[in-house]
C-alpha positions as a Markdown table, in Angstrom:
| # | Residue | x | y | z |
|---|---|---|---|---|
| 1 | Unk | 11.9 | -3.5 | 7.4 |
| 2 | Unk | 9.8 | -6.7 | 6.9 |
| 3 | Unk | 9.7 | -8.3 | 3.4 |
| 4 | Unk | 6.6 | -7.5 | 2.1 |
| 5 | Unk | 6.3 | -10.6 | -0.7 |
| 6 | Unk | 7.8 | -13.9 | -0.7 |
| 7 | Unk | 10.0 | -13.3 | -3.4 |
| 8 | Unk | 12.9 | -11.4 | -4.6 |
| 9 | Unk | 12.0 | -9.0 | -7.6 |
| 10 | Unk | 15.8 | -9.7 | -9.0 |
| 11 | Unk | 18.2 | -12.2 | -7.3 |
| 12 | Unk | 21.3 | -13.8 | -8.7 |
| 13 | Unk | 21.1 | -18.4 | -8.5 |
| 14 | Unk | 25.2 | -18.6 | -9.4 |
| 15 | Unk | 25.1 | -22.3 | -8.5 |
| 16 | Unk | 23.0 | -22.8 | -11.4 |
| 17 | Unk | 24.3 | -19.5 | -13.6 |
| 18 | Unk | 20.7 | -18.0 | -13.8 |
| 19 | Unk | 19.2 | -14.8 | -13.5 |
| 20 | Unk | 16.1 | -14.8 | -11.1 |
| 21 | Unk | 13.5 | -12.5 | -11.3 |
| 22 | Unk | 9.9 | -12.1 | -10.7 |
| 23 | Unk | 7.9 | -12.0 | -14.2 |
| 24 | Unk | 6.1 | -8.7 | -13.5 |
| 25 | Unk | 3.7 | -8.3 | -17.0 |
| 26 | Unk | 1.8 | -11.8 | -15.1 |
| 27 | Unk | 1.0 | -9.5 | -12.1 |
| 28 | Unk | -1.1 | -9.0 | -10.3 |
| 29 | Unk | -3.0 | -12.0 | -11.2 |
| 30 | Unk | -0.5 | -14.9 | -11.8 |
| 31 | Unk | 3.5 | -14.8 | -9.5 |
| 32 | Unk | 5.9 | -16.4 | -11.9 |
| 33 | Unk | 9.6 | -16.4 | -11.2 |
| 34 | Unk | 11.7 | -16.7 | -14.7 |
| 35 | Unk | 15.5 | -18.3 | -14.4 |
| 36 | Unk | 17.4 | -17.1 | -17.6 |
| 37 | Unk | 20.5 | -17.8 | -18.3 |
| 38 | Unk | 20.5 | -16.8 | -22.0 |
| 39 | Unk | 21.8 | -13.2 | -22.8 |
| 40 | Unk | 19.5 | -12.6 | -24.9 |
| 41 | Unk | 16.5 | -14.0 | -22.7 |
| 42 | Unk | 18.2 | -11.6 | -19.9 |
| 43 | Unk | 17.7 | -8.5 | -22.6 |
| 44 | Unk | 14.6 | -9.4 | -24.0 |
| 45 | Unk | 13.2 | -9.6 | -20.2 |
| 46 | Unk | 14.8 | -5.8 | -19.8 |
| 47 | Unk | 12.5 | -5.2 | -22.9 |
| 48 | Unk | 9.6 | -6.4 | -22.4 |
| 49 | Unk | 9.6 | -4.9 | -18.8 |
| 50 | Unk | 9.7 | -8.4 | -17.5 |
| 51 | Unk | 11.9 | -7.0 | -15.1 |
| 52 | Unk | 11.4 | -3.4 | -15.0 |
| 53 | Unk | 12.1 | 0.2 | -12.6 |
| 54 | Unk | 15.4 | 1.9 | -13.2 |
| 55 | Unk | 17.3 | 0.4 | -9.9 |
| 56 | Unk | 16.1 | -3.6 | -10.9 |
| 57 | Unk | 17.1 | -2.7 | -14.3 |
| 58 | Unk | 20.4 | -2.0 | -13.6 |
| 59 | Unk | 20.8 | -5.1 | -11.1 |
| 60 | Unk | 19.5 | -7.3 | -13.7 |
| 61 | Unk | 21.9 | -6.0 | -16.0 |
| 62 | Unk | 24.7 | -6.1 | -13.9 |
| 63 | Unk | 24.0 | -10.1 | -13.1 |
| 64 | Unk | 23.2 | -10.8 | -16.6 |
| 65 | Unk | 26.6 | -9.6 | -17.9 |
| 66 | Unk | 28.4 | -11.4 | -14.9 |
| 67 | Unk | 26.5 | -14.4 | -16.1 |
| 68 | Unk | 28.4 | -13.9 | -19.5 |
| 69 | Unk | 31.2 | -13.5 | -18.5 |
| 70 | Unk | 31.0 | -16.4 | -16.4 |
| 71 | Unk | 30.5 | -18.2 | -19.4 |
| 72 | Unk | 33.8 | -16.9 | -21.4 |
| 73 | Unk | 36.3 | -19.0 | -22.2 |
| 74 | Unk | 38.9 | -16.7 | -23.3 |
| 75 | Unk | 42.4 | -17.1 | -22.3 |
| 76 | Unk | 43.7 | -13.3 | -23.0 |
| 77 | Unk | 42.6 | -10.3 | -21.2 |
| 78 | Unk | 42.0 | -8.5 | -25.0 |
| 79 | Unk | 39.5 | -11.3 | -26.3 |
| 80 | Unk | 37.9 | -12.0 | -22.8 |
| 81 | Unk | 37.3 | -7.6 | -22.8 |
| 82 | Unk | 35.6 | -8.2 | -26.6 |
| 83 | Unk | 33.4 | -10.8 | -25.5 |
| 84 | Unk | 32.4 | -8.4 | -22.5 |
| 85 | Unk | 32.0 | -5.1 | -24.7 |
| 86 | Unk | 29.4 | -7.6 | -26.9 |
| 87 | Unk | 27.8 | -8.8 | -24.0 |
| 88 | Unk | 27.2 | -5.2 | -22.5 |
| 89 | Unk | 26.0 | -3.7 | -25.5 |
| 90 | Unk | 23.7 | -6.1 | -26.2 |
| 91 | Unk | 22.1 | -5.4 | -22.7 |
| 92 | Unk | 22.2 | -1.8 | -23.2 |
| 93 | Unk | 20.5 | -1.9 | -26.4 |
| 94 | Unk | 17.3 | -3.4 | -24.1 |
| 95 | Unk | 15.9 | 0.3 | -23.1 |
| 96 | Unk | 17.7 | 3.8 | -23.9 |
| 97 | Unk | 15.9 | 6.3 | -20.8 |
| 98 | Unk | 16.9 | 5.0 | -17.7 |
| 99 | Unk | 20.2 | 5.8 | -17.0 |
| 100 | Unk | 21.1 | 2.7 | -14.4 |
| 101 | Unk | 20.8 | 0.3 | -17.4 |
| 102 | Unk | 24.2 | 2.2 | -18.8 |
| 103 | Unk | 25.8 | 3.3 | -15.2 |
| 104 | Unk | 25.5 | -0.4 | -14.1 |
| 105 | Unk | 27.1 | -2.2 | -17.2 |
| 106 | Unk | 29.6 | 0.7 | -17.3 |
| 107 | Unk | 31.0 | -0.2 | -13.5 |
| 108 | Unk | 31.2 | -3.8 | -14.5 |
| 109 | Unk | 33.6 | -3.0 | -17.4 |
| 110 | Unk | 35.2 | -0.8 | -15.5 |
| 111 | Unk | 35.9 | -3.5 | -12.4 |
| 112 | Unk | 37.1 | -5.9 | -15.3 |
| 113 | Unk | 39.4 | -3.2 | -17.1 |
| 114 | Unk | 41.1 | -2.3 | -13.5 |
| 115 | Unk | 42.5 | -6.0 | -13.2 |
| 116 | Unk | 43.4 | -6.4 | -17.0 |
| 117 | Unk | 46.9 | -7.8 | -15.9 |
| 118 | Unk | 44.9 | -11.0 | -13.7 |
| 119 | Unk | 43.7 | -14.1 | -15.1 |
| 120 | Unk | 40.7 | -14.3 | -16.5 |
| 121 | Unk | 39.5 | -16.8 | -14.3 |
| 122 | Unk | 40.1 | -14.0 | -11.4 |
| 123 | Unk | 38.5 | -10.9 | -13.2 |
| 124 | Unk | 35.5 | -13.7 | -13.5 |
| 125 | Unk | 35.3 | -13.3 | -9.6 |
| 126 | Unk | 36.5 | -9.9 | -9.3 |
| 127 | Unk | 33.0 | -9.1 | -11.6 |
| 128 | Unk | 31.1 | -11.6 | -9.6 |
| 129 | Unk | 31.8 | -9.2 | -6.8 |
| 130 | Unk | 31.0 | -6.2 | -8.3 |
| 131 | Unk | 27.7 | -7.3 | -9.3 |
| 132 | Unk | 26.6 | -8.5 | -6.3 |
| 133 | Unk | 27.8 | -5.2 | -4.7 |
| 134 | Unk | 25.3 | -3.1 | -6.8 |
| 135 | Unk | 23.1 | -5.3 | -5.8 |
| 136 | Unk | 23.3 | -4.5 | -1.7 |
| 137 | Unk | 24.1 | -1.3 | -2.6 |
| 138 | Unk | 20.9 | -1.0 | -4.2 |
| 139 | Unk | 19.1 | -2.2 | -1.1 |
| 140 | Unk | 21.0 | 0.4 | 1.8 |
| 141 | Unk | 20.5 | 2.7 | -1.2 |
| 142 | Unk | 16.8 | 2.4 | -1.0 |
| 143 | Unk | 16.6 | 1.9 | 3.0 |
| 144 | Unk | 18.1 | 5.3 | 3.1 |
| 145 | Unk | 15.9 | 6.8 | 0.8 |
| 146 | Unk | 13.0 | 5.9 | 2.9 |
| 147 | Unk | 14.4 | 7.1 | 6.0 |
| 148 | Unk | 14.8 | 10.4 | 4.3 |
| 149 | Unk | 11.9 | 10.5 | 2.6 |
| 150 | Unk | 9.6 | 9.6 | 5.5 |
| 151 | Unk | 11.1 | 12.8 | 7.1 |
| 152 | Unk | 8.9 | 14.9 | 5.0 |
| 153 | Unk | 5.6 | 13.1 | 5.8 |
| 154 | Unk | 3.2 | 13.0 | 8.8 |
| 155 | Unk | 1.0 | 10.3 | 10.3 |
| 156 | Unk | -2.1 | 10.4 | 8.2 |
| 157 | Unk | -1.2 | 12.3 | 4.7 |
| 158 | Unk | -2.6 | 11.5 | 1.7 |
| 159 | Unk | -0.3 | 10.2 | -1.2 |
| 160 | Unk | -0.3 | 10.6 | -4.6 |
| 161 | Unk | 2.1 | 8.0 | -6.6 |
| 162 | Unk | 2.8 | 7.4 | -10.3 |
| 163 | Unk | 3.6 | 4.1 | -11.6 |
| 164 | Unk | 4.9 | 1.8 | -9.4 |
| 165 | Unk | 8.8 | 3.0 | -7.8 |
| 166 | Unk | 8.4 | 0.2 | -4.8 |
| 167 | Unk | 10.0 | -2.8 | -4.1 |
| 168 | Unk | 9.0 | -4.2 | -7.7 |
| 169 | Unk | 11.6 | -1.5 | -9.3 |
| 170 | Unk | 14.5 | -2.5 | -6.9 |
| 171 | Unk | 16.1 | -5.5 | -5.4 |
| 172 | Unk | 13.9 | -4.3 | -1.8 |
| 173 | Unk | 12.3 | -1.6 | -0.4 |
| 174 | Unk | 12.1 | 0.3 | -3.4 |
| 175 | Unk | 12.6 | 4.4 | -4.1 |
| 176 | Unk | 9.2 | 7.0 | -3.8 |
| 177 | Unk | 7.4 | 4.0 | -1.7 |
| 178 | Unk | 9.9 | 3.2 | 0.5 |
| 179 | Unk | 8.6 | 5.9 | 3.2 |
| 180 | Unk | 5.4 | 4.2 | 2.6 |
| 181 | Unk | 6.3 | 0.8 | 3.5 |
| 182 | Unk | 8.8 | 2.2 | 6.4 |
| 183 | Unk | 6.3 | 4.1 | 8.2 |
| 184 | Unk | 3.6 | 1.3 | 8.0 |
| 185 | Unk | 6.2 | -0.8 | 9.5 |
| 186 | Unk | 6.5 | 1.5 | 12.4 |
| 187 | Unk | 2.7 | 2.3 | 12.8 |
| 188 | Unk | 2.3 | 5.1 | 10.9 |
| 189 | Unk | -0.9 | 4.9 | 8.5 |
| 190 | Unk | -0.7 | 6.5 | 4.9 |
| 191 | Unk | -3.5 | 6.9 | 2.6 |
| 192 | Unk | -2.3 | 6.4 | -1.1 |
| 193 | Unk | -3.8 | 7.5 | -4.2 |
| 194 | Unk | -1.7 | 5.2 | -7.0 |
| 195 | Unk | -2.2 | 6.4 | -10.6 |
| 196 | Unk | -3.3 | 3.7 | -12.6 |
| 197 | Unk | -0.3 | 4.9 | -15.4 |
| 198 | Unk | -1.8 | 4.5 | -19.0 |
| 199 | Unk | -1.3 | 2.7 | -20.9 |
| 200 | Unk | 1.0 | 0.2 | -18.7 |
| 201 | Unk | -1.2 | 0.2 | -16.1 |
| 202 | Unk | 2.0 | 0.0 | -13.5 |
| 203 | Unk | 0.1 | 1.5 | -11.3 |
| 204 | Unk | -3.2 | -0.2 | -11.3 |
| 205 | Unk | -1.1 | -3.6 | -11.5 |
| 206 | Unk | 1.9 | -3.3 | -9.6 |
| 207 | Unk | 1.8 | -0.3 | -6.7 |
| 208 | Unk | -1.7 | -1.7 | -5.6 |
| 209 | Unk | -0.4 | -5.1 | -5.6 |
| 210 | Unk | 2.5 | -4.5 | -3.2 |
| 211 | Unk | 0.9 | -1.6 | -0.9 |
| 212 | Unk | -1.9 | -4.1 | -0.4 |
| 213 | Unk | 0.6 | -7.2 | 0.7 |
| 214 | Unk | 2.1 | -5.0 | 2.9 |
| 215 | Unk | -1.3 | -3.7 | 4.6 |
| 216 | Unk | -1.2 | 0.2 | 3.4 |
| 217 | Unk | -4.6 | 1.9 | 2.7 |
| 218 | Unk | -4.5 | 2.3 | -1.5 |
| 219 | Unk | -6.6 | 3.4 | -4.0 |
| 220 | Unk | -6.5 | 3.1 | -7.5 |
| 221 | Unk | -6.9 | 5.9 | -9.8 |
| 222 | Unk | -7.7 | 6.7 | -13.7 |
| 223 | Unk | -4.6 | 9.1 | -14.4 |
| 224 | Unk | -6.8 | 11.5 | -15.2 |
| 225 | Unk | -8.4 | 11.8 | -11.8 |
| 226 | Unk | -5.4 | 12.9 | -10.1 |
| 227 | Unk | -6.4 | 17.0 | -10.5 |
| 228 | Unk | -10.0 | 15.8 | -8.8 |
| 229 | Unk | -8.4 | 14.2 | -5.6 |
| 230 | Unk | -5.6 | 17.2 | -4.9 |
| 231 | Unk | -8.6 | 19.3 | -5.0 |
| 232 | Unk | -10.5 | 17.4 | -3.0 |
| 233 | Unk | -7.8 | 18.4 | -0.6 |
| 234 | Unk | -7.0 | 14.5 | 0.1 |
| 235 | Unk | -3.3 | 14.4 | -0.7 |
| 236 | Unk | -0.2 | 16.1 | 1.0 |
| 237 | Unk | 2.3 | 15.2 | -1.1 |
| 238 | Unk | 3.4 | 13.8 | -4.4 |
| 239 | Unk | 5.9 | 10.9 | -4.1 |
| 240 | Unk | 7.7 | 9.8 | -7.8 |
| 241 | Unk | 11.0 | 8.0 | -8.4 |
| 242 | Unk | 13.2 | 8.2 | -11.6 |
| 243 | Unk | 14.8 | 7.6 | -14.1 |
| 244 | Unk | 17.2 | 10.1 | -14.8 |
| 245 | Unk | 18.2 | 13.4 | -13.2 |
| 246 | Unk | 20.0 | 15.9 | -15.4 |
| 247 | Unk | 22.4 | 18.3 | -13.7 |
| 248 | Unk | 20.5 | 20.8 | -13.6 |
| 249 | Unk | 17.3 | 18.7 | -12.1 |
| 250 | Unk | 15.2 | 18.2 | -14.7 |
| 251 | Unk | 13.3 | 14.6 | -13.9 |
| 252 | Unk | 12.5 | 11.9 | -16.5 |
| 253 | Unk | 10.1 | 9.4 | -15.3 |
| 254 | Unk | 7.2 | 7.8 | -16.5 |
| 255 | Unk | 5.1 | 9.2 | -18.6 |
| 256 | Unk | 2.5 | 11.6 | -16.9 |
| 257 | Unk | 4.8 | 12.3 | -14.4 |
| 258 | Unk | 5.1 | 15.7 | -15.6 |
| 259 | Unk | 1.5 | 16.3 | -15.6 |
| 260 | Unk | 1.3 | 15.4 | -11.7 |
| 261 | Unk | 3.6 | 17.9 | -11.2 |
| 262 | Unk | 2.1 | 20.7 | -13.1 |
| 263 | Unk | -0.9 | 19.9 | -11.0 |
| 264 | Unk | 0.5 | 19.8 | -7.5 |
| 265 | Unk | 2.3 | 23.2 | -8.4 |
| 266 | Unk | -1.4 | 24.2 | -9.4 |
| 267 | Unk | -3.0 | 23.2 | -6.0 |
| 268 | Unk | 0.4 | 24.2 | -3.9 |
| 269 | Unk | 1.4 | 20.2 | -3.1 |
| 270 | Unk | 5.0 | 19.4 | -2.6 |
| 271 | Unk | 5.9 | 17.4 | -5.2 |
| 272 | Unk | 9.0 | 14.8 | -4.1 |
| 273 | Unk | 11.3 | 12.5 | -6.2 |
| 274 | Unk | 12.8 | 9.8 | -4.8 |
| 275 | Unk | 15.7 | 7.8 | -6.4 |
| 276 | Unk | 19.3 | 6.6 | -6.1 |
| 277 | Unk | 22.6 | 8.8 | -6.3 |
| 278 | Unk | 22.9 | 6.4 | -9.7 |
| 279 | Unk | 20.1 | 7.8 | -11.4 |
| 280 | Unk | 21.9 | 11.5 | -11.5 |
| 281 | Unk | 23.4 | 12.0 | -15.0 |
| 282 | Unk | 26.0 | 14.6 | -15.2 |
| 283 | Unk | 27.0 | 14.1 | -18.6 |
| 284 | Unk | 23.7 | 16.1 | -19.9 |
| 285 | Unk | 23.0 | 19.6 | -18.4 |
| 286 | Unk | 19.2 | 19.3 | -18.9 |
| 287 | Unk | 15.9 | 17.0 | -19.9 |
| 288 | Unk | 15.9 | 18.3 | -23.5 |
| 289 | Unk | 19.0 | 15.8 | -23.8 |
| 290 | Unk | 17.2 | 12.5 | -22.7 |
| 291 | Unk | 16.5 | 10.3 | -25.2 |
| 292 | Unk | 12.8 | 9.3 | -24.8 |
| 293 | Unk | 11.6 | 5.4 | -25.5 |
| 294 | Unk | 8.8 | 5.1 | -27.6 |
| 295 | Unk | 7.4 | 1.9 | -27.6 |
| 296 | Unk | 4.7 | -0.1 | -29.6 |
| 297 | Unk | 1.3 | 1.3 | -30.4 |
| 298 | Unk | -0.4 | -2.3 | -29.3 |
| 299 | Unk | 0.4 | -1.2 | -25.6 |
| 300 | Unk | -2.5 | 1.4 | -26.3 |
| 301 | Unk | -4.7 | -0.2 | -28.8 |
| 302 | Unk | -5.0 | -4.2 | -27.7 |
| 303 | Unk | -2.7 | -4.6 | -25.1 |
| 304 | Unk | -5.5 | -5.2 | -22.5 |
| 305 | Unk | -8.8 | -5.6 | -24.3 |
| 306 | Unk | -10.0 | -8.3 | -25.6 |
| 307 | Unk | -11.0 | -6.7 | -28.9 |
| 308 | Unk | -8.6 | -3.4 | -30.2 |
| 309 | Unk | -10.3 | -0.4 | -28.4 |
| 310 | Unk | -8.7 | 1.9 | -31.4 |
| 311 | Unk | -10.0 | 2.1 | -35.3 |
| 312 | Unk | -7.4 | -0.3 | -37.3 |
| 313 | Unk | -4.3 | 1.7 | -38.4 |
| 314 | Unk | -4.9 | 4.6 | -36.0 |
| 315 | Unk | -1.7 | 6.6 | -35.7 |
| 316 | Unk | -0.1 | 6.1 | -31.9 |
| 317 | Unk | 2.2 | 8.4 | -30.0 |
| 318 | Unk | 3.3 | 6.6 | -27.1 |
| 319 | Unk | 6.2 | 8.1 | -25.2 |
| 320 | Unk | 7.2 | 5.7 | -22.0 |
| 321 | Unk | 8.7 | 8.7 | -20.0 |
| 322 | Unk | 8.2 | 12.3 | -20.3 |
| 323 | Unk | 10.5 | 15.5 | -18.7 |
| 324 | Unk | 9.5 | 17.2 | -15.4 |
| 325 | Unk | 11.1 | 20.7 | -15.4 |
| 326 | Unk | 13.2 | 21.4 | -12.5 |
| 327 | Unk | 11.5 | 24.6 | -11.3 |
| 328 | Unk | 8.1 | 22.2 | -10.6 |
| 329 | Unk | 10.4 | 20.1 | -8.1 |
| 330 | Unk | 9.9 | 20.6 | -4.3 |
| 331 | Unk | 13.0 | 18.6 | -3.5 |
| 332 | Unk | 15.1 | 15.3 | -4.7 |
| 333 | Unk | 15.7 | 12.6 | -2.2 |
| 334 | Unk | 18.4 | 10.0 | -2.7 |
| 335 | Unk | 20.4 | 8.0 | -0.1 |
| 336 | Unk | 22.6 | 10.7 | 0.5 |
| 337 | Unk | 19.7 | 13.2 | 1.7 |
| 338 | Unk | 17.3 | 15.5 | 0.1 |
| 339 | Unk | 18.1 | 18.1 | -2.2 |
| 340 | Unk | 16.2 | 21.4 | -2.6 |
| 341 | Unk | 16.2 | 23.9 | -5.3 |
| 342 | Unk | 18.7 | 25.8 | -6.8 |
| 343 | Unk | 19.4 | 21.8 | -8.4 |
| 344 | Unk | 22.4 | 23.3 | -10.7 |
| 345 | Unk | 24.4 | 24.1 | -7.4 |
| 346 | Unk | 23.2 | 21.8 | -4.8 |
| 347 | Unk | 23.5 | 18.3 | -7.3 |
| 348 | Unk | 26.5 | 19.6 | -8.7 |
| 349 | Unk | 28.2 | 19.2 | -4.8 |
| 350 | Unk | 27.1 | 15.3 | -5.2 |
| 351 | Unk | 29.0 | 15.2 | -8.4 |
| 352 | Unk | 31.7 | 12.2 | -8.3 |
C-alpha cells in the first residue's frame, strides 16, 4: 500500500531522543509535526488528543517511556525499575478507555523486568527494541486487518464510518479504513459516508482529510444524518474500529458508535469492527466494566465557535466513548481474522 500523507502520524527520532508525531487538533487546515522529548509534553499530547486512536496511542506511549528510560541514570536494576514504574504511570494517567495505552506500557515493563539481572545500560536497548517492535507490529497488524476486512466488501458499496480509525489512529494503514485505502489501491471504488463525530469533529476533520489524500469518494455527515442515508439505501456496511473489546464482545468506541449500530441493526446493515488482537481485554467479562472518559464541557460549548454556542454555566455530559452491545455486532476483524458471534466462545480461543 502507498503512503497516503507525507508524514508519519507517530515515529520515533532516537538520534535526537524525541518523540515525533503529527499534531492532529491543527488538522485539517494547518500539518504540524511536534518533537517532544519531555514526559510530560509526551502525556499531555496523549491528552489533549494531540496524538490520538487507540493503536497510535499505545505506540506513542510505548516511545515515550523508552525515551525515559533512555534518559535514566540509575546504576541498579531496583531504582532504574522505580524510575520506570513513575514514568509509565504517568503516561497511563493521560486517558483511562482505550486499552492499548495500558497493554503497551505494560509489555515495556514487562521486557525490562525479564532482563532484571543485565545492565542497565542493556535493558536500555533491550526496551528500545521492544518499542520499536510494537511499532511494526502495529503496521502488519493493520495491513492484515485490511486484507480481512476488504473481504467482506464489494466494488462499489457504500460506507458508513465513525470518527476517524485510518492511518491518523495508527503508525500506517490504520484499523476500519484500512479496507478502504487497500481496495482503492487496487481499483476498487468505495463511496464513504464519514460521520462528522460531535463534538470532536474526528470525522469531519480527520477521516475526510485522509480519504481525500488518498483519492476515495467521501462525504461528510452531521452524526445525526446517518439513519437518513441507510435508508436511503446508500450504504452496505458499517465499518468502526475500537477501543476495547470485552470478552464477551461488547465494543467501546467513540461516542455514537452505539447509536450507528442500533441503526444498521434497524435497516438490516452489517455492522463491522475493525481493530488489533491488542485491543481485546480479557480481564473484564463485559462493557458495563469500562471505565468511560469524560472530558471537558468546552469541547461542546466553545471549542469550535467563535462565540460559546451554549447559555453560560449550562450543565454538560460529554462521554468520549460509549458501549456497543455485542448482540448488535455482525463480526470483529483483527489481524488474526474475523470473528462472528457467539463472541464469549469464539474471542475466548484468541485468548493468550
Amino acid at each position: 500500500m502507498n503512503d497516503i500523507l507525507p508524514f508519519e502520524t507517530v515515529t520515533l527520532d532516537d538520534e535526537n531522543s524525541a518523540l515525533v508525531l503529527i499534531d492532529q487538533t491543527r488538522l485539517p487546515n494547518d500539518v504540524v509535526m511536534l518533537r517532544l522529548q519531555a514526559l510530560e509534553d509526551i502525556r499531555e499530547a496523549i491528552r489533549s488528543l494531540q496524538v490520538r486512536g487507540a493503536p497510535a496511542i499505545g505506540v506513542a506511549a510505548a516511545f515515550g517511556l523508552y525515551l525515559a528510560a533512555k534518559q535514566s541514570k540509575a546504576t541498579t536494576f531496583a531504582d532504574f525499575a522505580a524510575e520506570l514504574k513513575s514514568a509509565s504511570d504517568t503516561l497511563n494517567t493521560a486517558r483511562p478507555t482505550a486499552v492499548n495505552l495500558s497493554w503497551a506500557l505494560r509489555r515495556m515493563e514487562a521486557a525490562a523486568h525479564r532482563h532484571q539481572q543485565e545492565p542497565v545500560a542493556r535493558i536500555q536497548e533491550i526496551l528500545y527494541q521492544e518499542c520499536m517492535e510494537i511499532y511494526t507490529e502495529d503496521i502488519a497488524m493493520c495491513r492484515q486487518i485490511g486484507e480481512h476486512g476488504l473481504t467482506l466488501l464489494k466494488d462499489g458499496d457504500g460506507i458508513l464510518t465513525h470518527c476517524n480509525a485510518g492511518r491518523l489512529a495508527t503508525s500506517k494503514y490504520g484499523t476500519a479504513l484500512a479496507p478502504v485505502h487497500l481496495g482503492q489501491e487496487r481499483g476498487m471504488r468505495f463511496k464513504v459516508y464519514a460521520d462528522e463525530t460531535r463534538p470532536l469533529l474526528q470525522g469531519a476533520r480527520l477521516t475526510a482529510f485522509e480519504l481525500m489524500q488518498s483519492g476515495v469518494d467521501v462525504t461528510v455527515l452531521c452524526d445525526n444524518m446517518a439513519s437518513q442515508v441507510m435508508k436511503n439505501g446508500w450504504v452496505q456496511a458499517v465499518l468502526v474500529g475500537c477501543d476495547r473489546v470485552a470478552r464477551n464482545g461488547d465494543v467501546c468506541n467513540k461516542i455514537g458508535t452505539s447509536a450507528l449500530a442500533i441503526l444498521a441493526k434497524h435497516y438490516g446493515i452489517p455492522f463491522y469492527v475493525l481493530g488489533p488482537s491488542s485491543t481485546l481485554d480479557f480481564s473484564i467479562e463485559t462493557g458495563d466494566e469500562i471505565v468511560i472518559e469524560q472530558r471537558g464541557a468546552e469541547e461542546v460549548t466553545q471549542l469550535w465557535y467563535q462565540r460559546p454556542m451554549a447559555p453560560p454555566g449550562v450543565s454538560v455530559y460529554n462521554p468520549a466513548f460509549d458501549i456497543t452491545p455485542h448482540e448488535l455486532i455482525t463480526a470483529i476483524v483483527t489481524e488474526k481474522g474475523i470473528i462472528r458471534p457467539p463472541y464469549a466462545d469464539t474471542l475466548s480461543c484468541m485468548e493468550a
